[in-house]
Structure formats: structure tokens, C-alpha cells
C-alpha positions, 0 to 999 in steps of 0.5 A: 780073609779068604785066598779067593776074594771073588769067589767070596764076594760071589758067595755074599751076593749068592747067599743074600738074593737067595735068601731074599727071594727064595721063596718067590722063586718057589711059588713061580716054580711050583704054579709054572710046573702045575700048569705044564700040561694044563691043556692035557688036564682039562681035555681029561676033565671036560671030555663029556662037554667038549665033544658031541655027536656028528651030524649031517646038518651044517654047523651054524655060523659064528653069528648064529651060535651067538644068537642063540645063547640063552639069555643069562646075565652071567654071560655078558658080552663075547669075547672069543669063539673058537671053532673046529673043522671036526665035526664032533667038536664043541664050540668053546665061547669067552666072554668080556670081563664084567664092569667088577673086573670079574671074568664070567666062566666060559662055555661049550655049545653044541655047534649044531643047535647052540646048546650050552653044553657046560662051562669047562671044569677046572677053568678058575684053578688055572686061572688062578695058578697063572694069576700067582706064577705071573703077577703073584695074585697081586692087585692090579694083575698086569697093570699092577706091581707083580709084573714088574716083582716077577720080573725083577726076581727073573733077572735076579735069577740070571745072577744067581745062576752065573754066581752059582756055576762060578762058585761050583766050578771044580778043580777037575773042570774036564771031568763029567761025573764031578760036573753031573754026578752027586755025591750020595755017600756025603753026610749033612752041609756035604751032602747038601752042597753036592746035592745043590750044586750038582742039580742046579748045573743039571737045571741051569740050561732049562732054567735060562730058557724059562728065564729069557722067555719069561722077561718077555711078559714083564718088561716092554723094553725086552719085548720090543727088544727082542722084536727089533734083535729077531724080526724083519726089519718091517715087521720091528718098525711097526709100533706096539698098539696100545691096549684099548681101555674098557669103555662103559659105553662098550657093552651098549654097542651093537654086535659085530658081524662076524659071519663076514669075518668068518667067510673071509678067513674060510676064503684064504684058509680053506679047509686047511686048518683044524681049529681058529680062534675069533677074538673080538676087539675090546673096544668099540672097534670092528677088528677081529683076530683070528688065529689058526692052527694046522692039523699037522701043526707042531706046536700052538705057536705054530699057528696063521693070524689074520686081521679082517674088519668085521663091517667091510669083511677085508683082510688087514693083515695076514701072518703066515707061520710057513712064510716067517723067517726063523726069528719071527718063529721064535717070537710067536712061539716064545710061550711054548719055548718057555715051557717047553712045549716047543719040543712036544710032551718030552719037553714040557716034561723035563720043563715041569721036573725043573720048575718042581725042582725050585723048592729043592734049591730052595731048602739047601740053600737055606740047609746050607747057609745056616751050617755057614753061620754055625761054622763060623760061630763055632770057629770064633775064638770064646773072647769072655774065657780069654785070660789077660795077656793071652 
């Protein structure tokens, strides 16, 4: 029987959700860490389509560029267009998901002439890595099982993080190397519980981040509760609008008007903003969206939003990021919180280096559960060479 009957039980509960679902862990770590600087990456790789040369001649209009797209079976229906005041811009469309499910690649356009200048290389890798670090390439994406797995296994983190501080805490609590320094001049078992322990302390801040942030794409309950916990008191009340589901009939409907849209947001932005985004509504709705994004803006979740009715050209809705309070911030900004970008490319650094961390945590504690089980076979009396009486 151990002297310290917690900690015993806390090492139990470490050991089997650690083993349970190490590997899971793993896998999230390694795509979250792969996409941290995705944005970067895909600028380097797609630098020859994603810019064109400046000319004298006004830049065509939202509806214009969609007009003048070739006829290709493979576009379908657009989805987003995101536009730029730089005049050496491309213009990037999505397009809607097919009736198969399947997502077309998007393109780059010449915002003069609607040239296709190139779909963006790159673009189905990282597709694929958010499909595994979100659902975990699982059927049904957001609506299936990997939401809820994913989350499961991000609240089983919040365990193992309390269980491994408590069961690391040292006798000299006050002493900073015994926290923070490993200890190089071990040998095996160790070696390798210094190495664990010491690192995961040095992680388990980053890691909680990650973790807090992620529930909020897994569970609605957190979402919501998070909302009402850090937002105005209007801004709570307001209920979540389903998603629409995709009717047949959609890809029959007539094209919005988005120039009127588009005049609309130049009146109450001006030439304030660098780049937005037009997201068209998935139904039969005249809704759009657009987000903006300052030129001198900190972070993407620094960014405006505005809803305009594409058949009247009205404003719905306008969310200034200037005008929220510190608790909307954080709401809008909870995917740069959650890798790091909140805190420019440092952060996104030191988010990566603990997410690729993942599998070292991975290997010794499996390392040290195994040197567990061998210890405690060795430590077993030989019952068969017992004489009797003995």
C-alpha cells in the first residue's frame, strides 16, 4: 500500500487516460503544429498567382469578376470573394460544396480582366490536416463523431494536466530549477520522468490555452457559455442561428446582387480597410457577410463584420472591433488565442514548438509505464521457489 494513497490514485488515472488516448493526442498535436504558420507557407508557395501587376484602369466590381469566369463545371456555385485595396492584389474566389460533398479548389483572378490566374498550391493539404486535427478525418466532419471524440479527449487533457502537476510536485515547491531544469545526468526511468515532468510543466500554460480555446469548436454548450460568461448582455441574449441545410434547388437560384452589397460596405468603411471578405449565404437567402481587416490590424481576429441584404443593399448589422468590449475580443479572436497568433509570430512559435511536443509526452510516458510494470514484476516475491512453511 502506498504512504500517499492520492497521489497513488492520481498516477492510475494518469497512467490510463494517458495510455487510452495518447495517440490521439498525438495526431492533434502534430497537424495543429503543421498548420501554425499555414497563411505563411501558402503566401511563399502561391507568390506568382497571388499578386498582378498594377494598372491605371478601375478594378472590376464583385459582380463583374463573377461574370466573367469561365464556364467550367468544376467551378459551381461561389461562395466567398475576397478583395483588397491593393491594387497589386489578386482576387481569391471559393466556391459552394458540390451536391457529392466535395469542396472545388478555389481560384485567384485578375481583379482587372477576371483572368484565372491559378488555384492556390497547397490548398488540399491543409485542408486535409484541419480535417484530422479537428474531426480526426472522421465521417460526417462537423456533424459527425470527431467533434464530439475531439472534444472529449480535450477535456481529458484538462486531467491529465492537474493530475500530472500534482504528482510532479516537488519537496523543494519554492525552487525554480527543480521546477523548470531537467535533469541531464539521469540514466533511463530517470532520466525519462524528469524529462516528462519538467517539459509538461514548461508546456502546461500553453497547453490549457490550446485546450480552453479548442472546446469551443466541439461542444455548443461551452460556446454559448462562454458567450453569455464574456459578452454584453445583448450581444448573449441573442440565439445562435442554426446552419441552413443545403437545398437541391440552391444551385437553380438566381445570382445575388453583390455590387449593391459591395457599395454599401465602401460607404461605411471607406478606404479604411485593407482586405474583406464576401461570404454568400448558403441558402436561398440574400444575406452576406463581409469581414474586414485593417491595415494596421493586430491579428486576423481583429477584424469589422457587416451584414447587408443583398436585394435592398441595407445594413442589418455592423460589429466594430474598435467598439467591443474586452470580452467580445477575446470571443472574436478565440482561434488566434488558440494558436498563438494572438501574440504575432512569437507566439504562433512557441504555440508550434508545444504542440510538436505532443509525441515526446507521448513516448515517455509509455517509456515510463512499461519500467512501472517491470518494476513491480521484479519486486514480486518468486511464489513457485517458495518452500513450504516459509
Amino acid at each position: 500500500m502506498s504512504r500517499y494513497p492520492i497521489k497513488a490514485a492520481l498516477l492510475q488515472v494518469h497512467s490510463v487516460i494517458g495510455l487510452a488516448l495518447s495517440l490521439v493526442w498525438a495526431v492533434i498535436g502534430i497537424s495543429g503544429a503543421t498548420m501554425s504558420f499555414e497563411d505563411e507557407i501558402q503566401a511563399g508557395l502561391n507568390a506568382d498567382i497571388t499578386r498582378v501587376e498594377a494598372r491605371s484602369a478601375p478594378t472590376l466590381t464583385p459582380d463583374q469578376l463573377i461574370a466573367r469566369l469561365p464556364t467550367n463545371p468544376d467551378f459551381g456555385k461561389v461562395s466567398a470573394v475576397t478583395m483588397a485595396v491593393d491594387p497589386s492584389a489578386a482576387v481569391r474566389i471559393r466556391f459552394a460544396r458540390s451536391d457529392d460533398g466535395s469542396r472545388p479548389s478555389s481560384i485567384y483572378v485578375d481583379p482587372y480582366d477576371a483572368h484565372v490566374l491559378g488555384s492556390p498550391r497547397g490548398e488540399e493539404f491543409f485542408i486535409t490536416v484541419r480535417r484530422l486535427h479537428r474531426w480526426l478525418l472522421l465521417p460526417g466532419d462537423a456533424k459527425g463523431y470527431g467533434r464530439q471524440i475531439t472534444g472529449v479527449t480535450a477535456i481529458c487533457l484538462i486531467a491529465m494536466l492537474i493530475s500530472g502537476i500534482v504528482l510532479r510536485w516537488p519537496r523543494r515547491a519554492r525552487s525554480v530549477k527543480m521546477w523548470l531544469k531537467p535533469n541531464l545526468a539521469l540514466h533511463g526511468r530517470g532520466f525519462h520522468r524528469s524529462l516528462h515532468a519538467v517539459a509538461g510543466t514548461w508546456v502546461l500554460p500553453i497547453y490549457l490555452v490550446i485546450v480552453l480555446t479548442g472546446l469551443w469548436y466541439s461542444f455548443d454548450w461551452y460556446k454559448n457559455g462562454a458567450t453569455w460568461l464574456l459578452s454584453r448582455p445583448s450581444t448573449a441574449a441573442a440565439p445562435m442561428k442554426p446552419k441552413p441545410t443545403r437545398d437541391v434547388s440552391v444551385a437553380d437560384a438566381k445570382p445575388l446582387a453583390l455590387d449593391r452589397v459591395w457599395s454599401t460596405f465602401l460607404h461605411e468603411q471607406g478606404s479604411s480597410f485593407a482586405t474583406a471578405l464576401l461570404t454568400l449565404p448558403a441558402d436561398a437567402g440574400t444575406v452576406v457577410r463581409i469581414r474586414s481587416w485593417a491595415r494596421d490590424a493586430s491579428h486576423p481576429g481583429a477584424r469589422d463584420e457587416f451584414r447587408i441584404d443583398a436585394s435592398t443593399g441595407r445594413l442589418l448589422s455592423s460589429e466594430i472591433y474598435a467598439e467591443k468590449t474586452f470580452g467580445e475580443r477575446m470571443l472574436s479572436s478565440v482561434l488566434d488565442i488558440h494558436r498563438g497568433a494572438i501574440f504575432g509570430w512569437p507566439g504562433k512559435l512557441l504555440f508550434m514548438l508545444a504542440a510538436a511536443l505532443m509525441p515526446l509526452f507521448v513516448v515517455t510516458g509509455f517509456l515510463l509505464y512499461l519500467s512501472r510494470r517491470r518494476h513491480r514484476r521484479l519486486s514480486r516475491a518468486p511464489l513457485g521457489s517458495l518452500v513450504p512453511g516459509e
